[in-house]
N, C-alpha and C positions, 0 to 999 in steps of 0.2 A: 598683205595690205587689205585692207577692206572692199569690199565693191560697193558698187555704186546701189543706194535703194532705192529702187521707183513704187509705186502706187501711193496712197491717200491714206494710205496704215499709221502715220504718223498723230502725234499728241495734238499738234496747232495744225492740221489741214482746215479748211475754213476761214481762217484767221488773214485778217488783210491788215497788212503794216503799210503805213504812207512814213517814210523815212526819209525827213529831212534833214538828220545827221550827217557833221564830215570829220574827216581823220579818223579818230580813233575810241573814244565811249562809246558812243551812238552808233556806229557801224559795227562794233564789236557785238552788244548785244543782239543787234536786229540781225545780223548772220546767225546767231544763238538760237533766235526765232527761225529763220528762213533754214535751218538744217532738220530743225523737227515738224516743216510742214508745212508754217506759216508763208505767205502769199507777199513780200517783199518788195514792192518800188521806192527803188531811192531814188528821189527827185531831187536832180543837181543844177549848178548853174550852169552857166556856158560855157564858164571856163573848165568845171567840173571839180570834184572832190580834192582837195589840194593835193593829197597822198598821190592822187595818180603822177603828179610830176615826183615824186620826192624818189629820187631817183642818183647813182645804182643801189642797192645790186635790182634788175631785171630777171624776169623768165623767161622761158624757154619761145615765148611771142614778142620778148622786147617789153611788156609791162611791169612797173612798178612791184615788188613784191610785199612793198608795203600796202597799197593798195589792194593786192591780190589776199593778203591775210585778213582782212574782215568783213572781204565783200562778196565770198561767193554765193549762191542761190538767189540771187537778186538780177531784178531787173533795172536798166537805168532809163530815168527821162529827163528830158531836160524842161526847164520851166524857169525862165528869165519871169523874177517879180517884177522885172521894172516896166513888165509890156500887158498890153490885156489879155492878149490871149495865154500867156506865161501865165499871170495871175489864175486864172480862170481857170488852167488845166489842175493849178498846185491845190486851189479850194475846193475842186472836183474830187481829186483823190481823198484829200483831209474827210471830205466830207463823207464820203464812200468806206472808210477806211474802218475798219475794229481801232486801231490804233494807232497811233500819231508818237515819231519821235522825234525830237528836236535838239540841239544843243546852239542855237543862236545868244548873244547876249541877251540876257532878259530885255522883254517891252521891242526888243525886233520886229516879230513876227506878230506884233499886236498890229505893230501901222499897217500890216498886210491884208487885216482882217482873217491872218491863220492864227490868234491866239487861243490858248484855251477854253475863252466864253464865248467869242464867235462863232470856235468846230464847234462846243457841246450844244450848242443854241440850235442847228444844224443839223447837229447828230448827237442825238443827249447819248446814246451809247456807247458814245468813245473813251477809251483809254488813252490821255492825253501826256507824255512820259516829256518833262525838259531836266535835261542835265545841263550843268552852270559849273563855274569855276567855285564860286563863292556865294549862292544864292542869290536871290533877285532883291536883298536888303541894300544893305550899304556895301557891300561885296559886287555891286552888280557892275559897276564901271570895271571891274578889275580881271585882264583877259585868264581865262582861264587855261591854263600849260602847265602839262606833267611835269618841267623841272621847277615851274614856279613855284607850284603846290607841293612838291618835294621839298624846297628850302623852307617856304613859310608854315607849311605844317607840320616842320618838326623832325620829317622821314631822315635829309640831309644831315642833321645835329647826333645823330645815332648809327650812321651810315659812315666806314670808312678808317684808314688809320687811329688809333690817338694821338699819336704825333706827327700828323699831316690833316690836309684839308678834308674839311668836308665833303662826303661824295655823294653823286646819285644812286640809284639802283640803276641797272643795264640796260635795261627796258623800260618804256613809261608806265610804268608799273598803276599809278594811283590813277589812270586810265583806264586801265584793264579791270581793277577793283570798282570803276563807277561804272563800268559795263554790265560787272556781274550784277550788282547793286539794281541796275536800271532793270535789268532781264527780272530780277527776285520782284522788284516793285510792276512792274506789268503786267509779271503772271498773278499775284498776291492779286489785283484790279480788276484780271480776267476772271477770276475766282469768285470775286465779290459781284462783279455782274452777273455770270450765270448763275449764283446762288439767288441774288435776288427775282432771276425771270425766274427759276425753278419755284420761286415761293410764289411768283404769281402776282411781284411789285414790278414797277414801270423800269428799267430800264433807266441809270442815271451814270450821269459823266463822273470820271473818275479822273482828279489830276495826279497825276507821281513826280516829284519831283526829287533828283539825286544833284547832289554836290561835291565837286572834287575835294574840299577842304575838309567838311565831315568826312567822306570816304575814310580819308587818311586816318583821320582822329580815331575813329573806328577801329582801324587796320592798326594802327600801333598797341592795338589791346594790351599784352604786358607792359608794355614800356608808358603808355597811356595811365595805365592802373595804379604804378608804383608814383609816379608824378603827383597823380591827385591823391592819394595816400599819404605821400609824405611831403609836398609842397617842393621836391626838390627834382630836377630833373637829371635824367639818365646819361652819362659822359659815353660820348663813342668808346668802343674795346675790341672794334676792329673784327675778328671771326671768332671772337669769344663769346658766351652768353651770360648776360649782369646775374643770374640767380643757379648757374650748372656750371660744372668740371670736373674731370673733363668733357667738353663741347666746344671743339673748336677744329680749326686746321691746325694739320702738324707739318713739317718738315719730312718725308720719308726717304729713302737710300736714293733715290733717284726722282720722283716726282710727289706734290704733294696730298697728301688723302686729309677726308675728316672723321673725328671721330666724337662720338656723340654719345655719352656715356648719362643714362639718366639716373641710376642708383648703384645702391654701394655695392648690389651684387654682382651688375655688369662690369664695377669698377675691380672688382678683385678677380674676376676672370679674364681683363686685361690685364695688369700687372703679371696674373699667374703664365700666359700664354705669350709676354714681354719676355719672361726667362726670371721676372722680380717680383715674387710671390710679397715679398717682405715689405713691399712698399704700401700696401692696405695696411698693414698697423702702425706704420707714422704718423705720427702724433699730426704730423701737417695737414696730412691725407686720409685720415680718418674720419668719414663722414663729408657730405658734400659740403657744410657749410667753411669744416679747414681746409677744403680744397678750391674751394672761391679764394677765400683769404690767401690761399699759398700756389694760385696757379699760375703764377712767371717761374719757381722754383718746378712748379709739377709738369709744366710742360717742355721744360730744361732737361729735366729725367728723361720724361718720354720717347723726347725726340732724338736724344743718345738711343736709349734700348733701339728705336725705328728704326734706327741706321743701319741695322744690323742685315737687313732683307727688302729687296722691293717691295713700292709700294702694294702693289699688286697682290703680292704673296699673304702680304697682310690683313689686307682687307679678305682675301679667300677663307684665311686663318679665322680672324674675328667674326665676320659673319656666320659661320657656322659653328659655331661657339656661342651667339646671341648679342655679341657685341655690337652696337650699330656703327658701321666705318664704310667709306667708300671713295674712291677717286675723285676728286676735281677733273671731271670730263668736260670738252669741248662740246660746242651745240650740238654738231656730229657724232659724235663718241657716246651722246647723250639719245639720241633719235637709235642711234644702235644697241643702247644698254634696252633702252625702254623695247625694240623688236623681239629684242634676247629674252625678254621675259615673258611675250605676249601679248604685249598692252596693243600689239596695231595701231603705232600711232602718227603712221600716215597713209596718207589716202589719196588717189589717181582722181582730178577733176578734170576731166577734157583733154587730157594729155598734160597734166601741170599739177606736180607734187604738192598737198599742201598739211597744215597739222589734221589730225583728225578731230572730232569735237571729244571734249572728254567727259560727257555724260552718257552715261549708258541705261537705259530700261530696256527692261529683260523684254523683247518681241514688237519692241515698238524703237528702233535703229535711227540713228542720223542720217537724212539724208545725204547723193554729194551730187547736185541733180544738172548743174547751171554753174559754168565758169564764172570769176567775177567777167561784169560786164562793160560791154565798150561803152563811152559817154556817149548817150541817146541812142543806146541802140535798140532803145523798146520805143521810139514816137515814133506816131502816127498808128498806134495802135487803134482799133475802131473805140476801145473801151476807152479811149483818152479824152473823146469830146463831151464837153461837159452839159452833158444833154439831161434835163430834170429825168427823164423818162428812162435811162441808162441804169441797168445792175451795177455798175461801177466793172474795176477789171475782174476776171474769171478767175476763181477762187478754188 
């Protein structure tokens, strides 16, 4: 496993996030931030981040694990908008802050006087990041939820049996896509500000704004592409792929593998190592476009030859051979394949297992510095009073 990195060797050291994200975009990037360096307060309500109750499964201290996954390096405070002195801490940080994240409904955090032309008014040099369901248009009443934005953006329509319902992805996936999004649009902000001090111009506010509904539209790239190409859109095919075959899951002697064959030469080095060298010159199978057209027939064959050997033995077989195939592993199975290989990809925080981050530059490491933390366990810090005269918190 990794160790833990301490000193200031990091990309964002300096860097102050006032994070008033909850659940899950917003928290996910600003940990993104708060592991290579950046200086993190999420400022919560009293009741706190909702994820902390969302609850089991727990760790090893009895909290949330959903909470524990995108909140660690960070500090917490609490800051009731509905009170003065709550207000005053939350405008303190905004104001002190490099960066401001949000994901309130649009026009929220405007009545609060934390919108984005009161912080820049403030502090012209902030990066002011609001992620929305639907943007702040005619999208703005509409709450923004990863299965919502899964059914209405299309994700759902291409997801799942063909002859059964429509499904989600496992994960809030178009969540996690407007994380990455929001982290890309922050830094693309940080960039564009220290470029222009470097040139010796003023220092100006930078808003980013991401949306879960574009996210997605985005994310659907092939299935996106073929739609506005041809006006027609994409019928689910279940663990098949609308333009490759075979790529799909098979049936094997015992449990099931996939196998992902992108040209005709992988394709005939399966066949040959199936024991059915004869099946590349089938007229059906001949070329990936007969193998689209004949893949309920070709995967009929297949899954006869697979019978033959576990899974296991197969995927040994065709990966060293160049074929690309592999197990349908368990989440477990899955944190144990990625060890087996090297990837390190998990990492000891305070005594509490967590994923690792999965970007790497060469001498400049992710930190794992700061459990996620208890609600308000950073007030009454001295940098919390909102004194004009105050550095803001220690960076």
């Amino acid at each position: 496993m990794l160790q833990e990195t301490a000193g200031r060797n990091r990309p964002l050291a300096g860097v102050r996030v006032a994070d008033f994200s909850r659940v899950l975009a917003g928290p996910y990037a600003t940990m993104m931030l708060a592991d290579f360096g950046a200086d993190v307060i999420k400022i919560e309500s009293p009741q706190g981040d909702d994820t902390r109750q969302w609850l089991p499964p727990v760790d090893a201290q009895g909290e949330s694990t959903y909470f524990g996954a995108v909140n660690r390096n960070k500090r917490s405070v609490v800051c009731d908008l509905a009170t003065p002195a709550g207000l005053a801490t939350a405008r303190h940080l905004a104001e002190t802050a490099d960066v401001v994240v949000e994901n309130f409904r649009p026009g929220v955090l405007d009545r609060f006087g934390l919108g984005f032309d009161a912080v820049a008014t403030a502090n012209p040099g902030v990066v002011y990041c609001s992620i929305t369901g639907f943007g702040g248009g005619a999208g703005a009443r509409l709450p923004g939820y990863d299965l919502l934005v899964q059914a209405v953006g299309g994700l759902m329509s291409v997801t799942g049996d063909p002859d059964g319902d429509p499904s989600k992805v496992g994960v809030a996936l178009v969540d996690v896509l407007a994380g990455l999004n929001a982290l890309s649009g922050i830094l693309l902000a940080l960039r564009a500000r220290d470029a222009s001090r470097s040139a010796g111009g003023a220092a100006s506010g930078e808003r980013v704004e991401v949306d879960l509904m574009g996210t997605l539209l985005s994310a659907l790239t092939n299935q996106a592409a073929g739609t506005l190409a041809t006006g027609r859109s994409p019928a689910r095919l279940g663990n098949a792929h609308p333009s490759i075959a075979p790529y799909e899951l098979f049936a094997g002697q015992d449990r099931p593998l996939v196998i992902a064959v992108g040209n005709d030469r992988q394709f005939r080095t399966l066949v040959r190592l199936l024991g059915a060298p004869e099946v590349a010159a089938d007229p059906r199978f001949e070329g990936n476009t007969a193998r689209v057209q004949h893949r309920a027939e070709l995967k009929t064959l297949l899954e006869r030859l697979l019978s033959a050997r576990p899974a296991a033995e197969w995927v040994a077989t065709l990966t060293d051979a160049g074929v690309p195939a592999g197990l349908v592993n368990t989440v477990d199975e899955a944190f144990a394949f990625a060890t087996a290989l090297g990837l390190a990809p998990v990492v000891e925080v305070s005594g509490s297992r967590q994923v690792a981050n999965p970007i790497h530059l060469a001498g400049r490491p992710p930190g794992y510095l700061l459990p996620p933390p208890r609600l308000g366990e950073h007030d009454g810090a001295d940098w919390l009073r909102p004194d004009p005269a105050s550095p803001g918190p220690p960076r």
